[in-house]
PDB file of N, CA, C, O and CB in Angstrom:
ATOM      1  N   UNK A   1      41.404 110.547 -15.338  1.00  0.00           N
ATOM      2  CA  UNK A   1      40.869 109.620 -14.361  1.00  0.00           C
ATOM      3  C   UNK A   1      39.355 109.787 -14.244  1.00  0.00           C
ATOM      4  O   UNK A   1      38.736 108.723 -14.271  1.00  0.00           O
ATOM      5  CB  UNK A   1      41.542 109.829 -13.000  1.00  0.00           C
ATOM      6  N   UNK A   2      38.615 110.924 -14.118  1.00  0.00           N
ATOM      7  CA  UNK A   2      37.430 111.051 -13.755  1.00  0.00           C
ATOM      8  C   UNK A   2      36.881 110.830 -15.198  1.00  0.00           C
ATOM      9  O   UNK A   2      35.696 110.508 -15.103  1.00  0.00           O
ATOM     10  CB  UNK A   2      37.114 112.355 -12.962  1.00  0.00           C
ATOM     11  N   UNK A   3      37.289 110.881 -16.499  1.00  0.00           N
ATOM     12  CA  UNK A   3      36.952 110.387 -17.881  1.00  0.00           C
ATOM     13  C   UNK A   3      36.405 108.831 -17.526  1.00  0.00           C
ATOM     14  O   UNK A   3      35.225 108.535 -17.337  1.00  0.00           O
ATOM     15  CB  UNK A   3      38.410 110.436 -19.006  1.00  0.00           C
ATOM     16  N   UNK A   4      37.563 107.906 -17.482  1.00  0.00           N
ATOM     17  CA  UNK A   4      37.254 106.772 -17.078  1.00  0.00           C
ATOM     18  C   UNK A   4      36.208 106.697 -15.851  1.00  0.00           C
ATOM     19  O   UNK A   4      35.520 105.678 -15.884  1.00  0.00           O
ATOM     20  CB  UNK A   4      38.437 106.192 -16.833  1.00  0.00           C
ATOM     21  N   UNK A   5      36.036 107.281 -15.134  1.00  0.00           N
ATOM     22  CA  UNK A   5      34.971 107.258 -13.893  1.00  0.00           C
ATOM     23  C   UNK A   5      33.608 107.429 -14.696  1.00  0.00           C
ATOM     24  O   UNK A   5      32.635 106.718 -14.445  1.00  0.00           O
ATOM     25  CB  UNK A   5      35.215 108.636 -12.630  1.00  0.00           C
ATOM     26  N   UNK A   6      33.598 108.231 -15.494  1.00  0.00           N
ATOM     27  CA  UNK A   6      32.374 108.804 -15.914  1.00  0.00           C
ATOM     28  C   UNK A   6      31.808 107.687 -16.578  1.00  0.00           C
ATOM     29  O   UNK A   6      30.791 107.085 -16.233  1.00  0.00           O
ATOM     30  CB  UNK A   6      32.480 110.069 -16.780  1.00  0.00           C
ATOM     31  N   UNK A   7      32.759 107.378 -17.854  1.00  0.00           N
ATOM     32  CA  UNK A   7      32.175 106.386 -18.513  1.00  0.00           C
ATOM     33  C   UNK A   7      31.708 104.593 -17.940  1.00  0.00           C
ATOM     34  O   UNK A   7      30.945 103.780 -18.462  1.00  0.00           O
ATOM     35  CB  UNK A   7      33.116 106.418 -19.537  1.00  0.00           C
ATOM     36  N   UNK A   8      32.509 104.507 -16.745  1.00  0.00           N
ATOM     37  CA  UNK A   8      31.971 103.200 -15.943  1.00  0.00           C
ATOM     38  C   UNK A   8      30.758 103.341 -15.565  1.00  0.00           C
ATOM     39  O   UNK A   8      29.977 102.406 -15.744  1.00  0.00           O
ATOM     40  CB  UNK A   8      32.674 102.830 -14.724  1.00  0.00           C
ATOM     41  N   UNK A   9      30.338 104.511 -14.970  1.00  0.00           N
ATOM     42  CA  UNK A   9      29.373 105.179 -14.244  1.00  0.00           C
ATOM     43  C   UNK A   9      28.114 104.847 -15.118  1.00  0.00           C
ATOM     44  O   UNK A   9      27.059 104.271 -14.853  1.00  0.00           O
ATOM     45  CB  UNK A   9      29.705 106.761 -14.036  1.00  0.00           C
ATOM     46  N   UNK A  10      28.595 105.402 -16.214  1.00  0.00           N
ATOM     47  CA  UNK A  10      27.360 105.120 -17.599  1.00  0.00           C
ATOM     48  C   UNK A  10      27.018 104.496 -17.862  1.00  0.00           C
ATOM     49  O   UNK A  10      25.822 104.459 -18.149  1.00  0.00           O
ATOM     50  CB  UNK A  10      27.304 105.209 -18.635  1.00  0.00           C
ATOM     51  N   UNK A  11      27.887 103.446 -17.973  1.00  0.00           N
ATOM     52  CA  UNK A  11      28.003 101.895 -18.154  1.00  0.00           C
ATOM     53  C   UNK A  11      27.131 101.044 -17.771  1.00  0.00           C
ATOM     54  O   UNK A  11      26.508 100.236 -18.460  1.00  0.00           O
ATOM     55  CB  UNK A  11      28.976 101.407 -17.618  1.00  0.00           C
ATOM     56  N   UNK A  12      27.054 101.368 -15.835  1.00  0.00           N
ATOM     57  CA  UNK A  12      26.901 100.609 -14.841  1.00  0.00           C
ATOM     58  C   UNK A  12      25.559 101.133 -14.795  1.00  0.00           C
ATOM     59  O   UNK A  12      24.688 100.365 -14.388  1.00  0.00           O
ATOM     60  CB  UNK A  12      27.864 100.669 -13.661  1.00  0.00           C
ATOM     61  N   UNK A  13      25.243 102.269 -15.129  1.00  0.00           N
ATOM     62  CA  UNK A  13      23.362 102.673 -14.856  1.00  0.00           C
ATOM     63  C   UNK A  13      22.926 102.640 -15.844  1.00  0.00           C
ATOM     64  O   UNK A  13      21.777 103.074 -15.764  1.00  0.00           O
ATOM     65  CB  UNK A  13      22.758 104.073 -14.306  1.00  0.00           C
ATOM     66  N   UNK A  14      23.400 102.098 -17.749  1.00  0.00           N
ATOM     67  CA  UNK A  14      22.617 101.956 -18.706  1.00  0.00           C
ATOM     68  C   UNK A  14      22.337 100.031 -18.327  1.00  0.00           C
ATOM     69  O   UNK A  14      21.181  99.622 -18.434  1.00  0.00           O
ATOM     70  CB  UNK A  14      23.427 102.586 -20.310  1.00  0.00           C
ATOM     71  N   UNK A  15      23.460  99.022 -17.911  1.00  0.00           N
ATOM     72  CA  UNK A  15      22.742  97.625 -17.122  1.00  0.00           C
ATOM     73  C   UNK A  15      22.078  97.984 -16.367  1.00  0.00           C
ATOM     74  O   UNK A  15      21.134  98.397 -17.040  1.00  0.00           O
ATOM     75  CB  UNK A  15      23.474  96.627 -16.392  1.00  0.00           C
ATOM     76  N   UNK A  16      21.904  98.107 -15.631  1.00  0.00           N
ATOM     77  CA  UNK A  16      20.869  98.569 -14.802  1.00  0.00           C
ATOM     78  C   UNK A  16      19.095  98.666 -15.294  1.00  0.00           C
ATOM     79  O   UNK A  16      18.022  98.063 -15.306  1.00  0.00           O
ATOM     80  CB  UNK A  16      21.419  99.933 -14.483  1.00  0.00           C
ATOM     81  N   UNK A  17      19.767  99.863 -15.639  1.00  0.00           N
ATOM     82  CA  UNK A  17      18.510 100.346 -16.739  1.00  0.00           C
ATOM     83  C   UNK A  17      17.484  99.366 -17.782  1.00  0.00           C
ATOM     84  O   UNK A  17      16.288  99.081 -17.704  1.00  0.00           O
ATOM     85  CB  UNK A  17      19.272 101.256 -17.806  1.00  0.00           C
ATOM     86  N   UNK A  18      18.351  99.076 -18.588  1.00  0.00           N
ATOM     87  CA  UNK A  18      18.252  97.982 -19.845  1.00  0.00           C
ATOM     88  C   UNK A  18      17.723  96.469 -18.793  1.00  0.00           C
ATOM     89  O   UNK A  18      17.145  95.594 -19.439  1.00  0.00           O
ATOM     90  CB  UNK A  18      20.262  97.730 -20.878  1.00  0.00           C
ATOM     91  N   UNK A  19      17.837  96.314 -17.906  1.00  0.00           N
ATOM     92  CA  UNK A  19      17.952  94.888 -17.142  1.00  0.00           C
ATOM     93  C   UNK A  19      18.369  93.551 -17.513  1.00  0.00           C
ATOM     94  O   UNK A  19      17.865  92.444 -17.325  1.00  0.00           O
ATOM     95  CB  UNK A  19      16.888  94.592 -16.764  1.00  0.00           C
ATOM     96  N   UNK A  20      20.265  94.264 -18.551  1.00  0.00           N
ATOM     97  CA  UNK A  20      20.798  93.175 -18.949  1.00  0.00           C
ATOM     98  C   UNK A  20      21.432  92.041 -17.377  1.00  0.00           C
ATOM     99  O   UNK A  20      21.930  90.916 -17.430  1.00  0.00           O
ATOM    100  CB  UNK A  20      22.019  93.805 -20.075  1.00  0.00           C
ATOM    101  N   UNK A  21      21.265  92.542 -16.663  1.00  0.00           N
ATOM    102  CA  UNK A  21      21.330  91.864 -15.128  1.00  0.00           C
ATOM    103  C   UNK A  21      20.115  92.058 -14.486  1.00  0.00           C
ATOM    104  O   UNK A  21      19.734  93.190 -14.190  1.00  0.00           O
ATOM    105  CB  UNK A  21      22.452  92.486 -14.131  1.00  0.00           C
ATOM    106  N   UNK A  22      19.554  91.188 -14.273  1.00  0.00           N
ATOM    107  CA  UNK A  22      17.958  90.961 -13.640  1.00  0.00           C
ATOM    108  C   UNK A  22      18.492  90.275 -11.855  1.00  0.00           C
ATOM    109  O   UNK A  22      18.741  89.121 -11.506  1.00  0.00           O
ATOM    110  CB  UNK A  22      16.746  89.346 -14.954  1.00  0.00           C
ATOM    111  N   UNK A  23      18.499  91.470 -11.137  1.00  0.00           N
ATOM    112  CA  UNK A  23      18.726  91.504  -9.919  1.00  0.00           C
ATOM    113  C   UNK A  23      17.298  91.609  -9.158  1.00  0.00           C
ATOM    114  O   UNK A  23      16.616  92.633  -9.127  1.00  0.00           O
ATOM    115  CB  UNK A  23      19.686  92.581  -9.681  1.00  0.00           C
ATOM    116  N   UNK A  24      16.886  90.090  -8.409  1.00  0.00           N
ATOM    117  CA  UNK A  24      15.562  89.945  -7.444  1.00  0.00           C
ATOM    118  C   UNK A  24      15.741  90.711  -6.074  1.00  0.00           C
ATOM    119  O   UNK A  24      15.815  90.055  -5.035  1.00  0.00           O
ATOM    120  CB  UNK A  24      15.259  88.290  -7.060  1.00  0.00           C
ATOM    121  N   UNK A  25      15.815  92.195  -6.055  1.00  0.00           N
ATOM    122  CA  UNK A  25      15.564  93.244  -4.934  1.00  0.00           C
ATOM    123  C   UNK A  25      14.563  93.716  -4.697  1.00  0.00           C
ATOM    124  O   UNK A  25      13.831  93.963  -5.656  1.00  0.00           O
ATOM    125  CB  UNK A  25      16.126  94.204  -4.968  1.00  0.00           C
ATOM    126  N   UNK A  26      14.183  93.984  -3.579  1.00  0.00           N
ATOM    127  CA  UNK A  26      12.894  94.734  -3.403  1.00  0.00           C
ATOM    128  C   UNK A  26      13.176  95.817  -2.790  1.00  0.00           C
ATOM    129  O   UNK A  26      12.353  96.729  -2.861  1.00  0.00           O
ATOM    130  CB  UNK A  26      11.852  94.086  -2.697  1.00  0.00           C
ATOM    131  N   UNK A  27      14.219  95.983  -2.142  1.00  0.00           N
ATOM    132  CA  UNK A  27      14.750  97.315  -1.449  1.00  0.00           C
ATOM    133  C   UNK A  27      15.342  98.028  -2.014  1.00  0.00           C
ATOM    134  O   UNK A  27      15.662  98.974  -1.293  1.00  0.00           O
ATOM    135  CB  UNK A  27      15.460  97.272  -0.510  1.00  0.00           C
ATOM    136  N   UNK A  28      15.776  98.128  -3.207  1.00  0.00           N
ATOM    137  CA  UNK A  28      16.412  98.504  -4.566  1.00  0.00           C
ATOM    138  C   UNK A  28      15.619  98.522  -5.595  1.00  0.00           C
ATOM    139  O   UNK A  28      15.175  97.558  -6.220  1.00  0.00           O
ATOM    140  CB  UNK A  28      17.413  97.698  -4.963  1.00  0.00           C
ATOM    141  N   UNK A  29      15.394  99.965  -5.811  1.00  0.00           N
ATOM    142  CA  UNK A  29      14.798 100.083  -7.318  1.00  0.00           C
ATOM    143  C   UNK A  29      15.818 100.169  -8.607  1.00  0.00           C
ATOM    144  O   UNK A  29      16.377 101.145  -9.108  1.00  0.00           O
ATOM    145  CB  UNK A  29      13.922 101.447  -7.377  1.00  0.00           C
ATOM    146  N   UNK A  30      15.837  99.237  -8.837  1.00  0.00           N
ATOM    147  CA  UNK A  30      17.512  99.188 -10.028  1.00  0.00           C
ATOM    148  C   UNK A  30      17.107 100.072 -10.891  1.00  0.00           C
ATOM    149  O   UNK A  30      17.920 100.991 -10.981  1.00  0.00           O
ATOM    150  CB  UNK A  30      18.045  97.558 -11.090  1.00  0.00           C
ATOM    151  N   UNK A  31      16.148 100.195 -11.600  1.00  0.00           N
ATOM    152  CA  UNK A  31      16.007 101.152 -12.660  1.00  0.00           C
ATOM    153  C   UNK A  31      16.206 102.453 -12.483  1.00  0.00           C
ATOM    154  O   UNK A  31      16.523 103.297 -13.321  1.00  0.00           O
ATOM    155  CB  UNK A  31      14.917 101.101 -13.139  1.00  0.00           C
ATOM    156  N   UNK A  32      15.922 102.613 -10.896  1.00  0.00           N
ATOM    157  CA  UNK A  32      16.337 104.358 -10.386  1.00  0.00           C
ATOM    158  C   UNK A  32      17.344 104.545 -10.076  1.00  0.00           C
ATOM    159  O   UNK A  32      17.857 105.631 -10.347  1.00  0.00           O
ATOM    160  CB  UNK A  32      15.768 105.024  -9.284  1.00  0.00           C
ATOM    161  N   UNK A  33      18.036 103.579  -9.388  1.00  0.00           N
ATOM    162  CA  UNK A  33      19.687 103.381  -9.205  1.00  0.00           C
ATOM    163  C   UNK A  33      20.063 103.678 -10.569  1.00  0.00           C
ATOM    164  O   UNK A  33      20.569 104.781 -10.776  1.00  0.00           O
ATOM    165  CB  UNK A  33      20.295 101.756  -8.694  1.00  0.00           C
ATOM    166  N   UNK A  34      19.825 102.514 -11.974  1.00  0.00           N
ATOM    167  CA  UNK A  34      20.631 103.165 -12.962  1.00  0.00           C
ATOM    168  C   UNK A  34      20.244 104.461 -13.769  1.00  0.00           C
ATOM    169  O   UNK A  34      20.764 104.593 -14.877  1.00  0.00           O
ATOM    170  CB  UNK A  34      20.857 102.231 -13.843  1.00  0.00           C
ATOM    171  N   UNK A  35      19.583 105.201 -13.422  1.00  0.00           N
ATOM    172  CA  UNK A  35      19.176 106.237 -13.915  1.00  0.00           C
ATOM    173  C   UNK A  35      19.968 107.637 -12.926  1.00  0.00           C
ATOM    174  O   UNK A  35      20.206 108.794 -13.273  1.00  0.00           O
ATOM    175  CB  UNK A  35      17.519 106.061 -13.920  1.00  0.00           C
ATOM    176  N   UNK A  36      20.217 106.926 -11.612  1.00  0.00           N
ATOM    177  CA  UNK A  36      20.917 107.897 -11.163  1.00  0.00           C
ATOM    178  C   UNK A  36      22.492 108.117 -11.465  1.00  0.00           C
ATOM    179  O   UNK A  36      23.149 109.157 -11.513  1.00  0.00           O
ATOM    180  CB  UNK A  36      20.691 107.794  -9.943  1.00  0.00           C
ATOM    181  N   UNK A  37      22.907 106.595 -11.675  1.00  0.00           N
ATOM    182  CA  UNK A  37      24.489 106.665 -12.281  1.00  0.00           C
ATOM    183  C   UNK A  37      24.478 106.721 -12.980  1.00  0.00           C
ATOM    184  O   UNK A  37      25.690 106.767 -13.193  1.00  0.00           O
ATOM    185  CB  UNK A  37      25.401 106.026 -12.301  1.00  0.00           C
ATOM    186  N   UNK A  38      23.622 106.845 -14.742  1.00  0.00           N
ATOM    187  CA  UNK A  38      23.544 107.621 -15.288  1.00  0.00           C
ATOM    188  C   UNK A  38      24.299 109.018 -15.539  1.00  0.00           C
ATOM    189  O   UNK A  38      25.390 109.342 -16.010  1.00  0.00           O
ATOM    190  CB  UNK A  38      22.760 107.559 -15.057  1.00  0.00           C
ATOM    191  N   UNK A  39      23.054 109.767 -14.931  1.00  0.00           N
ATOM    192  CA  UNK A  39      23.312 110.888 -14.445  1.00  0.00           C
ATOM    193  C   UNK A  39      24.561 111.393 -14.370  1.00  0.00           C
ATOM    194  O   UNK A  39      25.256 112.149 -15.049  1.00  0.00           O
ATOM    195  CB  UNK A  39      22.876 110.910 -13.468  1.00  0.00           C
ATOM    196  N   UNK A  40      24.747 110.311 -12.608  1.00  0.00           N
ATOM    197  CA  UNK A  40      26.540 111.044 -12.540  1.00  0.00           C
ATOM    198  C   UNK A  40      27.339 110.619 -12.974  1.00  0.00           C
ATOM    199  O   UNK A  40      28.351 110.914 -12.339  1.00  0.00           O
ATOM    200  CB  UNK A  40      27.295 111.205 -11.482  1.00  0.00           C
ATOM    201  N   UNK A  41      27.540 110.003 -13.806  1.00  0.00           N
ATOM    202  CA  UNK A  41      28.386 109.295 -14.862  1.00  0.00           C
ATOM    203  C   UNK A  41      28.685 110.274 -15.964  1.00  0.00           C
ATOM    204  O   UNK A  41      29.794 110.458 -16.466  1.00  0.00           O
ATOM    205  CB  UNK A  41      27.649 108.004 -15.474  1.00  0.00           C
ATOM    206  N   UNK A  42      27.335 111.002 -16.342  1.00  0.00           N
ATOM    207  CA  UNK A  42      27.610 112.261 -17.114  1.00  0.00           C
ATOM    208  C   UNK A  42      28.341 113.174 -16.802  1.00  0.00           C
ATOM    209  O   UNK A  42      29.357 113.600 -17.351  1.00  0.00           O
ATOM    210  CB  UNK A  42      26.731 112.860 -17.330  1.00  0.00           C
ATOM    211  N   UNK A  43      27.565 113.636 -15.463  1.00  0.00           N
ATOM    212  CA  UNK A  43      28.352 115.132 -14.541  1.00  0.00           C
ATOM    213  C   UNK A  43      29.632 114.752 -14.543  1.00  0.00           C
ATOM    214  O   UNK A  43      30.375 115.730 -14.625  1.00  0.00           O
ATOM    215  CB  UNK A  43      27.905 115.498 -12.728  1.00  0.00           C
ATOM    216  N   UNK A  44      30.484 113.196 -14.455  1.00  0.00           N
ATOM    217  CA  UNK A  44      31.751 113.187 -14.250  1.00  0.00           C
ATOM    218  C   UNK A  44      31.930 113.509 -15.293  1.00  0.00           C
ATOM    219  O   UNK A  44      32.505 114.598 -15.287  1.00  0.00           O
ATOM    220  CB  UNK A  44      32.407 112.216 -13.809  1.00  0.00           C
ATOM    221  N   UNK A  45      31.683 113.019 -16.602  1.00  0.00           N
ATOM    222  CA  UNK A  45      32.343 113.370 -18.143  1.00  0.00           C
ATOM    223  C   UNK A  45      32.131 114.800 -18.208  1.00  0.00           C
ATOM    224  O   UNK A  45      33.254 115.270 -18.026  1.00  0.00           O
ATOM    225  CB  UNK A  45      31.561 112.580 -19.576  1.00  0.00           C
ATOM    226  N   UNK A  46      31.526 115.504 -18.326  1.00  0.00           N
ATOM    227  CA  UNK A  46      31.107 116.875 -18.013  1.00  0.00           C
ATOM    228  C   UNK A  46      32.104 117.276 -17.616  1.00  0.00           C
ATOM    229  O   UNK A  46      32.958 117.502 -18.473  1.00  0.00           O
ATOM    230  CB  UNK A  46      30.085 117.159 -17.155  1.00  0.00           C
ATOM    231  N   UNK A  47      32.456 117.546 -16.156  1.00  0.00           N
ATOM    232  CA  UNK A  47      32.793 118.153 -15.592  1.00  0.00           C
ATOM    233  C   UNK A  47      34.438 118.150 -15.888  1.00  0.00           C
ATOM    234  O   UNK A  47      35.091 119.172 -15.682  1.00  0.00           O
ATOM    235  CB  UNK A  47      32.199 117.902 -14.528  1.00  0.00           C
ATOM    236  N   UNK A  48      35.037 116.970 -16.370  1.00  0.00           N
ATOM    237  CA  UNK A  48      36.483 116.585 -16.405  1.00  0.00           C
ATOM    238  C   UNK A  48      36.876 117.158 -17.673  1.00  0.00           C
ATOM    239  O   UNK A  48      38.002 117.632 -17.823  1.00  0.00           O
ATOM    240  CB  UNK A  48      36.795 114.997 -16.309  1.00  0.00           C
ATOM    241  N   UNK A  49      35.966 117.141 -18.639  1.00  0.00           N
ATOM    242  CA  UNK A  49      36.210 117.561 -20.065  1.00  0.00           C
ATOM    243  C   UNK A  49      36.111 119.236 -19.786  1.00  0.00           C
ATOM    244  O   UNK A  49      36.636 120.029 -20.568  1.00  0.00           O
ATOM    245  CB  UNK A  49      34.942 116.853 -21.286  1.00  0.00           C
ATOM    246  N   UNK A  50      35.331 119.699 -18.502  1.00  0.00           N
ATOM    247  CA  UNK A  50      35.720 121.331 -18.628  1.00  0.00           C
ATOM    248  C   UNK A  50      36.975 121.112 -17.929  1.00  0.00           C
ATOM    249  O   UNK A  50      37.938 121.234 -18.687  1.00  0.00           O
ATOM    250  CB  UNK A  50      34.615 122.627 -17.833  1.00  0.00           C
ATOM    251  N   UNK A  51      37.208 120.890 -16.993  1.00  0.00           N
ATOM    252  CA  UNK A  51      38.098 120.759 -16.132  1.00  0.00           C
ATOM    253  C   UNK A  51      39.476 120.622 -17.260  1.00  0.00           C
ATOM    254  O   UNK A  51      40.257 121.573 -17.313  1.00  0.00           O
ATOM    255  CB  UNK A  51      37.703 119.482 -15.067  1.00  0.00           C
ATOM    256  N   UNK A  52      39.692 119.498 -18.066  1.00  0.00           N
ATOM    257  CA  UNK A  52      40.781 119.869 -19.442  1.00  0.00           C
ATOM    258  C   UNK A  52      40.987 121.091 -20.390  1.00  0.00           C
ATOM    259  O   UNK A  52      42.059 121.637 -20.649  1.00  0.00           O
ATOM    260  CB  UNK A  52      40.513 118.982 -20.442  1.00  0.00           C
ATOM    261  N   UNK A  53      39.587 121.449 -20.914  1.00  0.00           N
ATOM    262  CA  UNK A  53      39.605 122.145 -21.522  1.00  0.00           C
ATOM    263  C   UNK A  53      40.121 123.776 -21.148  1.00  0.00           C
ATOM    264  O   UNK A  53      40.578 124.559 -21.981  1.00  0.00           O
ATOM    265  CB  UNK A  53      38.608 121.844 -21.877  1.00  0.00           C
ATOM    266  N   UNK A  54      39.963 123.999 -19.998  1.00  0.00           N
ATOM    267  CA  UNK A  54      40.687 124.970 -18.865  1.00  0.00           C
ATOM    268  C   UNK A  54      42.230 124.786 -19.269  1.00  0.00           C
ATOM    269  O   UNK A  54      43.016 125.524 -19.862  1.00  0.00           O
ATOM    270  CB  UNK A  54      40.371 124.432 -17.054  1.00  0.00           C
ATOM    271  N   UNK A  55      42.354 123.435 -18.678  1.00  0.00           N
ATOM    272  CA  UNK A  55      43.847 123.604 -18.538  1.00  0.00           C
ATOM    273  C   UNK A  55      44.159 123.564 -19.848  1.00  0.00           C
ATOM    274  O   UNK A  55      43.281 124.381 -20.124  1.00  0.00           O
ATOM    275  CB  UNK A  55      44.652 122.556 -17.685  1.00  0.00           C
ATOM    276  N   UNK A  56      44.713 123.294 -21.052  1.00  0.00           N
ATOM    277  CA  UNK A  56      44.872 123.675 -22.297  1.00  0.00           C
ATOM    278  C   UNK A  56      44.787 124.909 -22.846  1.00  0.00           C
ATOM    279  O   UNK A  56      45.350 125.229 -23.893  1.00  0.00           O
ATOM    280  CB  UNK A  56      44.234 123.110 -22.840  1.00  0.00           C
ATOM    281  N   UNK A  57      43.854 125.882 -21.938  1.00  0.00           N
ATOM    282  CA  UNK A  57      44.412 127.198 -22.324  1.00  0.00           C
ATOM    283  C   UNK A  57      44.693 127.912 -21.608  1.00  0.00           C
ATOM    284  O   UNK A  57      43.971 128.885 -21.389  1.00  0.00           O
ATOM    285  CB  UNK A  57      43.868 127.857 -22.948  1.00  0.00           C
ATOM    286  N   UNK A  58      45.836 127.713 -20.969  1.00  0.00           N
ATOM    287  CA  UNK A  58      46.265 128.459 -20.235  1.00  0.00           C
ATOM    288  C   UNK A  58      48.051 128.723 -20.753  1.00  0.00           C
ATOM    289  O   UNK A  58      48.795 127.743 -20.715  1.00  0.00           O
ATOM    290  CB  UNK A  58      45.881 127.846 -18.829  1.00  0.00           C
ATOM    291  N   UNK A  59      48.473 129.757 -21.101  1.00  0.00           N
ATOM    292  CA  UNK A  59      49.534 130.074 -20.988  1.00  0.00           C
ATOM    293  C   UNK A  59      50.927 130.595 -20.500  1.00  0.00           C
ATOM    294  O   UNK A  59      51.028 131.610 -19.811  1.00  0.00           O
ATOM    295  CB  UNK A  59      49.327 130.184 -21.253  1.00  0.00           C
ATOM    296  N   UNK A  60      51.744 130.015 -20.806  1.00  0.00           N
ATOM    297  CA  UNK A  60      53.177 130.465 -19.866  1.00  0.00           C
ATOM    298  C   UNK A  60      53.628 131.145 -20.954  1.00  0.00           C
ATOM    299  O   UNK A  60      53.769 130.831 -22.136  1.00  0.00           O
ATOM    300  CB  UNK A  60      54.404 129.197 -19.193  1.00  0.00           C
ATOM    301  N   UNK A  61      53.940 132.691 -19.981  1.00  0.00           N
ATOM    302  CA  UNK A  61      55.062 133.556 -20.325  1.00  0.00           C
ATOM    303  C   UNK A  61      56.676 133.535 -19.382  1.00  0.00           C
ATOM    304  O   UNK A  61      56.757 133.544 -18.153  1.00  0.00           O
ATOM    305  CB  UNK A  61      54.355 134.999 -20.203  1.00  0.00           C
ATOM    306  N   UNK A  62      57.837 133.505 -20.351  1.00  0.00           N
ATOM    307  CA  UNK A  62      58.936 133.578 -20.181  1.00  0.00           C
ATOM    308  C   UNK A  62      59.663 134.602 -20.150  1.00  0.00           C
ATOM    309  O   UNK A  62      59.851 135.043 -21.284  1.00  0.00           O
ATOM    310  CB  UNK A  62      59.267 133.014 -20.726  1.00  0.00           C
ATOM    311  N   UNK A  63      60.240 135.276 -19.213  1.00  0.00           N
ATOM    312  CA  UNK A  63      61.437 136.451 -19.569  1.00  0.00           C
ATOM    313  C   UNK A  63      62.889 136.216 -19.424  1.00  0.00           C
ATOM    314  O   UNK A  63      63.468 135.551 -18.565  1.00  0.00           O
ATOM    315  CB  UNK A  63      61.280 137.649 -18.692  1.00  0.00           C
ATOM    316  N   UNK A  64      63.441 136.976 -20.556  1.00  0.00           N
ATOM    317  CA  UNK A  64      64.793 136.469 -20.291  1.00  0.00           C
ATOM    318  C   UNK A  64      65.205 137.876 -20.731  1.00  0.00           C
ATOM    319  O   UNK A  64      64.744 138.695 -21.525  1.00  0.00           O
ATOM    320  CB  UNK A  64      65.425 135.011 -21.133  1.00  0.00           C
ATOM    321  N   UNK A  65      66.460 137.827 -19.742  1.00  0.00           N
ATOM    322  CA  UNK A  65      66.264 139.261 -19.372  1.00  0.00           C
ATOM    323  C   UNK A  65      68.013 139.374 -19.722  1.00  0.00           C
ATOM    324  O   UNK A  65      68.772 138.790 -18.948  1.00  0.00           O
ATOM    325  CB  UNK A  65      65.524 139.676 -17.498  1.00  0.00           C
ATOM    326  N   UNK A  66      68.532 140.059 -20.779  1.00  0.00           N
ATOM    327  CA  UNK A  66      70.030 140.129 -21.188  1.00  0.00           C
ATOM    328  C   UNK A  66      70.669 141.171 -20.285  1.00  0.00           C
ATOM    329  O   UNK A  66      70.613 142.252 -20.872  1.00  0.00           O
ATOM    330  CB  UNK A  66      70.252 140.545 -22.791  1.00  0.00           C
ATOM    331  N   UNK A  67      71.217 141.283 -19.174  1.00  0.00           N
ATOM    332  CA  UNK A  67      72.075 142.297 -18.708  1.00  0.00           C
ATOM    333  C   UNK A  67      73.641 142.420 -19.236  1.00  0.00           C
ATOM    334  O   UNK A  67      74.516 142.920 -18.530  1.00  0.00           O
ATOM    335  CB  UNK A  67      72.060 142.119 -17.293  1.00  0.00           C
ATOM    336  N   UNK A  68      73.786 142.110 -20.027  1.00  0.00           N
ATOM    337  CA  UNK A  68      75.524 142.501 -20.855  1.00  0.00           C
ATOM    338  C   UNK A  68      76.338 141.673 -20.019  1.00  0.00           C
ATOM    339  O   UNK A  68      75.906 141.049 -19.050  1.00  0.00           O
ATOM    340  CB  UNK A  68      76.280 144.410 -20.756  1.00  0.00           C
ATOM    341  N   UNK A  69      77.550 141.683 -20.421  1.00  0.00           N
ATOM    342  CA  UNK A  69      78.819 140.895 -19.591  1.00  0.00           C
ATOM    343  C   UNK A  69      78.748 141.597 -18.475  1.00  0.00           C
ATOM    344  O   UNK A  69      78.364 142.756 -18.313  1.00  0.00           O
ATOM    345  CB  UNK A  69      80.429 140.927 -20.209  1.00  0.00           C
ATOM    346  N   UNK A  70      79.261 140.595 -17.494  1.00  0.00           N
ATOM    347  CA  UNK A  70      79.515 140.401 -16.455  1.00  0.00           C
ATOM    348  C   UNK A  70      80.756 141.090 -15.721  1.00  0.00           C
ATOM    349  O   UNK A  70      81.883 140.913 -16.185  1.00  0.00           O
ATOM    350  CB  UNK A  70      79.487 139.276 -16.504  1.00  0.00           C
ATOM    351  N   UNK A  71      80.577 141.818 -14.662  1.00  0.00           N
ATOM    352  CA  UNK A  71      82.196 142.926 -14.468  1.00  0.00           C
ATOM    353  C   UNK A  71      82.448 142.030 -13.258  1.00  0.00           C
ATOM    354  O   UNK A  71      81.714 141.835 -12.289  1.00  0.00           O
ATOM    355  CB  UNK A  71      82.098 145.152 -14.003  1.00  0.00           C
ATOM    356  N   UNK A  72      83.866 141.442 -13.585  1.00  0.00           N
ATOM    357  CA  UNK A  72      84.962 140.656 -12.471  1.00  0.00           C
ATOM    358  C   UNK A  72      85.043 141.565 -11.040  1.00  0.00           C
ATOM    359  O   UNK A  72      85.761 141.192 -10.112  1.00  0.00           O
ATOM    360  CB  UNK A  72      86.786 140.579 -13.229  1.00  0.00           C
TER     361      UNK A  72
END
């Protein structure tokens, strides 16, 4: 989930950036806006790809433990 987050994120602050959407704001600096989602668009990919890579190594141990037949 945060994979997909990241990469929208990237997405959404390289338009931005690029000014394939030419938004007339003056209270909004779009280019710093997309430079900031950018950013966290990365930290999400970042962070989710450690966040996997964790879990993948982690291992389960099993015991099975034979106590002989069973006395009635």
């Amino acid at each position: 989930m945060a994979i997909g987050l990241g990469i929208v994120l990237v997405v959404a602050g390289l338009v931005l950036v690029l000014d394939v959407i030419n938004w007339d704001t003056t209270a909004v600096d779009t280019e710093m806006l997309g430079w900031i989602l950018v950013a966290a668009g990365v930290l999400a990919l970042l962070l989710s790809l450690l966040v996997n890579h964790q879990r993948s190594r982690t291992t389960v141990v099993e015991e099975h433990r034979n106590l002989g037949p069973r006395e009635r």
